[in-house]
N, CA and C atoms as an extended XYZ file, in Angstrom:
294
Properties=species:S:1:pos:R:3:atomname:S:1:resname:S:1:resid:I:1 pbc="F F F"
N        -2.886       -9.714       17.156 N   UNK     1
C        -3.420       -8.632       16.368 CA  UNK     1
C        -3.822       -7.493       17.289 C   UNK     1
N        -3.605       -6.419       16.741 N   UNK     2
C        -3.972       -5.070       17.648 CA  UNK     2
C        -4.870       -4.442       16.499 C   UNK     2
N        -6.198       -3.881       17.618 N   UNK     3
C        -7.315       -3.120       16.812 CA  UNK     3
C        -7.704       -1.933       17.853 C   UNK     3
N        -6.838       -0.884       16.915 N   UNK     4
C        -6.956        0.787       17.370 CA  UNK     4
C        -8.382        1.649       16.437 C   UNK     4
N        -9.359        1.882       17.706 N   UNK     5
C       -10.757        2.769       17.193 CA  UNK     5
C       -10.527        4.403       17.140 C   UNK     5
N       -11.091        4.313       16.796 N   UNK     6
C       -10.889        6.114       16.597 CA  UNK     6
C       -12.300        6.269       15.852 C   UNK     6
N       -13.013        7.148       17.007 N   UNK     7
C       -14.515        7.432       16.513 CA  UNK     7
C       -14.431        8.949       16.449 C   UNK     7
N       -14.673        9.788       15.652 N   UNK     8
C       -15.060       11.243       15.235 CA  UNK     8
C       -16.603       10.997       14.552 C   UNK     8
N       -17.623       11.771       15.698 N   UNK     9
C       -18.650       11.488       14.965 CA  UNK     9
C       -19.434       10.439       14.428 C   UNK     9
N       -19.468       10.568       13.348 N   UNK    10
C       -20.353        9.449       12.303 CA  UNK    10
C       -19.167        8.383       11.737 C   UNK    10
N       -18.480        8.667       11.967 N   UNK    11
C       -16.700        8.117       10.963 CA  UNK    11
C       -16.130        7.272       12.309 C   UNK    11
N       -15.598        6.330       11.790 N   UNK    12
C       -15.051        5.320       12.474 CA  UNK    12
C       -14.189        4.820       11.801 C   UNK    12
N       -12.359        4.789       12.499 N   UNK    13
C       -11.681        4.105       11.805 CA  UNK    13
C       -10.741        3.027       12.531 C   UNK    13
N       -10.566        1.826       11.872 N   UNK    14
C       -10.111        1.284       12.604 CA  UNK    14
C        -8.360        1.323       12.108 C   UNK    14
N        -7.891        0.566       12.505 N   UNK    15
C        -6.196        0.576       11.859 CA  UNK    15
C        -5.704       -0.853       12.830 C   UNK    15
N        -5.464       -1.912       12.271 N   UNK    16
C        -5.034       -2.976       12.067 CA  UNK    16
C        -3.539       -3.810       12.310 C   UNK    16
N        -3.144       -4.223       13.119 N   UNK    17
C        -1.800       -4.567       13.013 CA  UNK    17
C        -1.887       -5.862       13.518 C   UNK    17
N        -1.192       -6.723       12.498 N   UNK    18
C        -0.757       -8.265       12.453 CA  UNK    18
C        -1.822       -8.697       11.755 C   UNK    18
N        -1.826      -10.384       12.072 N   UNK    19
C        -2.497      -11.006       10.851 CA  UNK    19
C        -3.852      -11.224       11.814 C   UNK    19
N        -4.774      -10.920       10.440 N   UNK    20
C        -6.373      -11.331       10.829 CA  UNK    20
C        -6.935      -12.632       10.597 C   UNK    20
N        -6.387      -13.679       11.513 N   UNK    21
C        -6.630      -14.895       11.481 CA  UNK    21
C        -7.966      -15.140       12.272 C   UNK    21
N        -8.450      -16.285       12.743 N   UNK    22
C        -9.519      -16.543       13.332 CA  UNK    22
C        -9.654      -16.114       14.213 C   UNK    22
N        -9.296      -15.872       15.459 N   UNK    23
C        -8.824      -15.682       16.946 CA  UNK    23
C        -9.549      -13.723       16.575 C   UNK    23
N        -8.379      -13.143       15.534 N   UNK    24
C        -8.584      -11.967       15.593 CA  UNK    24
C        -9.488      -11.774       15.231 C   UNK    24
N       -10.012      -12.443       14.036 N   UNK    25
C       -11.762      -11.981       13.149 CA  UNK    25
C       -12.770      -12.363       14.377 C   UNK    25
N       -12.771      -12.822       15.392 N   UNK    26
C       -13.986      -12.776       15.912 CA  UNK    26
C       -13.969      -11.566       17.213 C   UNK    26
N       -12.389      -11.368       17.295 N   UNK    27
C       -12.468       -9.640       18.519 CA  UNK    27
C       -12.873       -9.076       17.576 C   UNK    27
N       -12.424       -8.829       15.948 N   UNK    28
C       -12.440       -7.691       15.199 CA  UNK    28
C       -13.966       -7.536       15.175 C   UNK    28
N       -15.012       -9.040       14.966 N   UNK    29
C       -16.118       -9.012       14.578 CA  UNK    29
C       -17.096       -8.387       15.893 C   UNK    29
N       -16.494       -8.370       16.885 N   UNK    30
C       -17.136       -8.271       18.305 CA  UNK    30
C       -16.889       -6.674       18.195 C   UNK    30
N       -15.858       -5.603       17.708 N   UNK    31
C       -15.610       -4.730       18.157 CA  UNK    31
C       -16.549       -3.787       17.010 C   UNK    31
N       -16.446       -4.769       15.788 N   UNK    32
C       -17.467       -3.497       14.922 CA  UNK    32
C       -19.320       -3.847       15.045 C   UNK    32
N       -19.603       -4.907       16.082 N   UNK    33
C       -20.709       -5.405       16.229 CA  UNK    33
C       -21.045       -4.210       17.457 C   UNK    33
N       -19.775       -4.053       17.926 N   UNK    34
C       -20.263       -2.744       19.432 CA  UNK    34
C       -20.026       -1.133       18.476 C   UNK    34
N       -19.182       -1.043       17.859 N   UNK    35
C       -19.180        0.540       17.405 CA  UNK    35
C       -19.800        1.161       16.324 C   UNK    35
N       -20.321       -0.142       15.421 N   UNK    36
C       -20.877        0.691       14.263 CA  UNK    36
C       -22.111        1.272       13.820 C   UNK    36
N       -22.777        0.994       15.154 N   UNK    37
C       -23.884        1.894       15.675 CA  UNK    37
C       -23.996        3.751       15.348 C   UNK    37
N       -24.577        3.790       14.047 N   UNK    38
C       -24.784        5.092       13.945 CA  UNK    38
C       -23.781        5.597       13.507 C   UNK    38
N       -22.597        4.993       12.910 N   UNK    39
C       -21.391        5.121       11.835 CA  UNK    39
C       -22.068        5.160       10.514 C   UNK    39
N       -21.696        6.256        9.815 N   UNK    40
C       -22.086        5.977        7.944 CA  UNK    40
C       -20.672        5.853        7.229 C   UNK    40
N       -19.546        6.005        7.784 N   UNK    41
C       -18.356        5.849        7.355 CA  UNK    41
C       -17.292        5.328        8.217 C   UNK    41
N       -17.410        3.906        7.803 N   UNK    42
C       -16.407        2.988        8.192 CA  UNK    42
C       -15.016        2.953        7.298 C   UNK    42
N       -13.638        3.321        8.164 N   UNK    43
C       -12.259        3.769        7.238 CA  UNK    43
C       -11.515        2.039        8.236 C   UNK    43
N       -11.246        1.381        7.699 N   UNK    44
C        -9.910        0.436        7.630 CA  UNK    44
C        -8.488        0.219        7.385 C   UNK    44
N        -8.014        0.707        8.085 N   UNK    45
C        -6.362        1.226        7.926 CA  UNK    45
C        -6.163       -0.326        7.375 C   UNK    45
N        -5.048       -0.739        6.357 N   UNK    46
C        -4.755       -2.052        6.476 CA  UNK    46
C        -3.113       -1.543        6.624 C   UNK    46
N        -2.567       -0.829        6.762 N   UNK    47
C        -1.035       -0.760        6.684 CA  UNK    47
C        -0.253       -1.293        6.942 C   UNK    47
N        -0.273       -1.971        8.243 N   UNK    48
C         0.346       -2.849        9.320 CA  UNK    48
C        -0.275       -4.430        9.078 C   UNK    48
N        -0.921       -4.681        8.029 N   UNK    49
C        -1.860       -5.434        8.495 CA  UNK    49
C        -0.927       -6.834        7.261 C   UNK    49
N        -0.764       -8.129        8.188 N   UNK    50
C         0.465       -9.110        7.699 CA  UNK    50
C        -0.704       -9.933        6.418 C   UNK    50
N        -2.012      -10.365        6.954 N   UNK    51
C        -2.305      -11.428        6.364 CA  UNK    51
C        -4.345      -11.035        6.548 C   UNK    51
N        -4.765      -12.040        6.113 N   UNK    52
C        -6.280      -12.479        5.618 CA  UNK    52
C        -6.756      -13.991        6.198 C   UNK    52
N        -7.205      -14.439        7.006 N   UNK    53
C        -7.745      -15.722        6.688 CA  UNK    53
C        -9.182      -15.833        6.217 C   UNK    53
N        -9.832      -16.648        6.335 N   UNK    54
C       -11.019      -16.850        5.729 CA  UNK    54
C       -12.398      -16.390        6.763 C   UNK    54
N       -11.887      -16.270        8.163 N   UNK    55
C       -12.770      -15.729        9.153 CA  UNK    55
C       -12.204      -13.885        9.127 C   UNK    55
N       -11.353      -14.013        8.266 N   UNK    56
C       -11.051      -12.490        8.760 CA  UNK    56
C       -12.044      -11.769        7.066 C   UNK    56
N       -11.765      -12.386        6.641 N   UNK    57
C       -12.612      -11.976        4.970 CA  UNK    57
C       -14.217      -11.953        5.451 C   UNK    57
N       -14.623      -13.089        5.757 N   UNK    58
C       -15.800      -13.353        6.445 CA  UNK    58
C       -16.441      -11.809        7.486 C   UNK    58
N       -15.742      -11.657        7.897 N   UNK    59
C       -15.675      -10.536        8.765 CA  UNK    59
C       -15.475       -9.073        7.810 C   UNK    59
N       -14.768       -9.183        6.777 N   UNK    60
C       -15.270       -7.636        6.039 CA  UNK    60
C       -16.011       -7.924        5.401 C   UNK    60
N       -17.207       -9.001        4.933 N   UNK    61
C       -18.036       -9.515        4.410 CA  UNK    61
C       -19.211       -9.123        5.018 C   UNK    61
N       -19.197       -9.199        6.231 N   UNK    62
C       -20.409       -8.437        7.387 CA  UNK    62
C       -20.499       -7.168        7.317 C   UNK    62
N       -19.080       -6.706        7.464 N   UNK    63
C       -19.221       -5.662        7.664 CA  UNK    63
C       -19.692       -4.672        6.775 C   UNK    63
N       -19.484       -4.733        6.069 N   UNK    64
C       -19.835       -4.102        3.787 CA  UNK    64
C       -21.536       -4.727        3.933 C   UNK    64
N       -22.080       -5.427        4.570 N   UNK    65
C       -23.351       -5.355        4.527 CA  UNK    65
C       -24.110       -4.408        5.559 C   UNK    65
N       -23.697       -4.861        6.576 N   UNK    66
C       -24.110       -3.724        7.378 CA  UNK    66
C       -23.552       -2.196        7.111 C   UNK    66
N       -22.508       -1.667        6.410 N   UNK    67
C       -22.319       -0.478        6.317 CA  UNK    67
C       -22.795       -0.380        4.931 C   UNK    67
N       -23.660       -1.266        4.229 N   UNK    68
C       -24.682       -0.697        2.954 CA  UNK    68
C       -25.320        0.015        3.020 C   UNK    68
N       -25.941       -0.639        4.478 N   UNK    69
C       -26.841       -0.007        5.299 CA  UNK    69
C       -26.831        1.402        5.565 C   UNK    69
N       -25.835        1.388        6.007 N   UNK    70
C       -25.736        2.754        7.248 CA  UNK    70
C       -25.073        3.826        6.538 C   UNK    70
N       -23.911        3.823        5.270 N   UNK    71
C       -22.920        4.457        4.752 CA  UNK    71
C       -21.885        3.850        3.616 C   UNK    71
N       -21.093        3.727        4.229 N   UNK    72
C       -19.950        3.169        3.531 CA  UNK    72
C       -19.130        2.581        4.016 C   UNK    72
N       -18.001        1.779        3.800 N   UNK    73
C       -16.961        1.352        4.131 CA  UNK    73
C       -15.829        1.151        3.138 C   UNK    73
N       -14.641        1.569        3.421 N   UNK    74
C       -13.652        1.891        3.247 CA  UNK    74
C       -12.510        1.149        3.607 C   UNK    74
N       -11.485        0.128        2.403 N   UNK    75
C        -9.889       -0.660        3.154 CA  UNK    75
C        -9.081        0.434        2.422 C   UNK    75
N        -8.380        1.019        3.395 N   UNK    76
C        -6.887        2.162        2.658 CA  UNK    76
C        -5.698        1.431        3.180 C   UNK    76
N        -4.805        1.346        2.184 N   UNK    77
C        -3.435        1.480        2.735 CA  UNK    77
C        -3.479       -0.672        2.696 C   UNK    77
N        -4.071       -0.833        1.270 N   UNK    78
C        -4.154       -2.584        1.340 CA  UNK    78
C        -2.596       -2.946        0.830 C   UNK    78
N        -1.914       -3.631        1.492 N   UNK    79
C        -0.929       -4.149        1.342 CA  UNK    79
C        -0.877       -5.341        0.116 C   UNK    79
N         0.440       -5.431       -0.518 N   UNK    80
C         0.029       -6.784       -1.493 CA  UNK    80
C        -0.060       -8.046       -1.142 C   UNK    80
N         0.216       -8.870        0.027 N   UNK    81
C        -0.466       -9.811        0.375 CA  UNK    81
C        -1.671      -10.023        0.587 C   UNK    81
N        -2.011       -8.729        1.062 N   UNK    82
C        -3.705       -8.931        1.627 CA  UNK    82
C        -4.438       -8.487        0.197 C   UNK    82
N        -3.610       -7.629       -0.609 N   UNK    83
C        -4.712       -7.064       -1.931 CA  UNK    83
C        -4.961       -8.669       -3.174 C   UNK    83
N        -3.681       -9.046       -2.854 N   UNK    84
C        -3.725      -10.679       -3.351 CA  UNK    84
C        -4.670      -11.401       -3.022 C   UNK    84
N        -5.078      -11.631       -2.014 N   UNK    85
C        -5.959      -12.074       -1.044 CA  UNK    85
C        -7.535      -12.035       -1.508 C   UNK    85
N        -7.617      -10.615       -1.630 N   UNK    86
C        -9.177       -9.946       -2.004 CA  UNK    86
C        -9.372      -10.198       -3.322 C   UNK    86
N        -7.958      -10.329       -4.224 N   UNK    87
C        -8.417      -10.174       -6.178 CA  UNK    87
C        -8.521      -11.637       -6.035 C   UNK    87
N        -7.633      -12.719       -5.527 N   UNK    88
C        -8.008      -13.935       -5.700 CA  UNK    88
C        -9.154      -14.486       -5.206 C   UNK    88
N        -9.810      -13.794       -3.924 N   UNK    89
C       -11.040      -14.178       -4.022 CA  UNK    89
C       -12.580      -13.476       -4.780 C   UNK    89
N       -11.946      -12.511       -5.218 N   UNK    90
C       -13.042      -11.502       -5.912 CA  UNK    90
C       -14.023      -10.685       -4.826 C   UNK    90
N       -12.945      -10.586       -3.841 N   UNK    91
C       -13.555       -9.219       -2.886 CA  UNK    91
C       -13.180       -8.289       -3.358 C   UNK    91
N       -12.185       -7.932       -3.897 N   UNK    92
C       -11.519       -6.699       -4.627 CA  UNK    92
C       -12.562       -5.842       -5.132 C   UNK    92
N       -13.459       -6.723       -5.877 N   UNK    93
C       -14.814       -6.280       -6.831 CA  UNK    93
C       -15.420       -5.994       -5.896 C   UNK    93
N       -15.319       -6.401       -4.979 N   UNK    94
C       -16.947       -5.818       -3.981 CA  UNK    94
C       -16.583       -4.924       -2.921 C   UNK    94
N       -15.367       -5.049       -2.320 N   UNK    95
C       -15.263       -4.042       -1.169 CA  UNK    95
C       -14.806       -2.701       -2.175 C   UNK    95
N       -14.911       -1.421       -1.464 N   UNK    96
C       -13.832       -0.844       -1.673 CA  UNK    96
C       -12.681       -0.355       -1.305 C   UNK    96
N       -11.490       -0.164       -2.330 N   UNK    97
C       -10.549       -0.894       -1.802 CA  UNK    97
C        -9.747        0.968       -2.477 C   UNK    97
N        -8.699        2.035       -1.264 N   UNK    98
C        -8.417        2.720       -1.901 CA  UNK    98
C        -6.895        2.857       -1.900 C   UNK    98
């Protein structure tokens, strides 16, 4: 998995490529545990992005709490495996998803 940052300001986006299996949800979880410091708008490219596991859900699960906090957060560009993913588990309802 490859995880490209791009900080402007308060806005932080990440953009995603390959599958967010375990291995990746805990760099992914390590990288928004270091940048989202003083972010109110967290953007999530999913374009590139193959798959979901249950540590990678887990991981936008954190993250949507902590950016309650701070702003917002944002998945664009959800592919239908992964949008499958979120309605079958009923993240769909909770993240937002554009």
């Amino acid at each position: 998995m490859t995880i490209k940052k791009t900080r402007t300001g308060e806005r932080l986006d990440i953009a995603l490529t390959g599958r967010l299996d375990a291995a990746a949800a805990a760099r992914l979880d390590g990288e928004l545990k270091e940048s989202c410091e003083g972010v109110t708008e967290l953007v999530m490219d999913f374009t590139r992005l193959s798959g979901l596991s249950p540590e990678g859900l887990q991981v936008l699960l954190d993250a949507q709490k902590v950016m309650n906090r701070q702003g917002r957060m944002v998945l664009r560009h959800v592919n239908g495996r992964a949008m499958e993913t979120l309605v079958v588990t009923g993240l769909a309802d909770i993240l937002t998803v554009e």
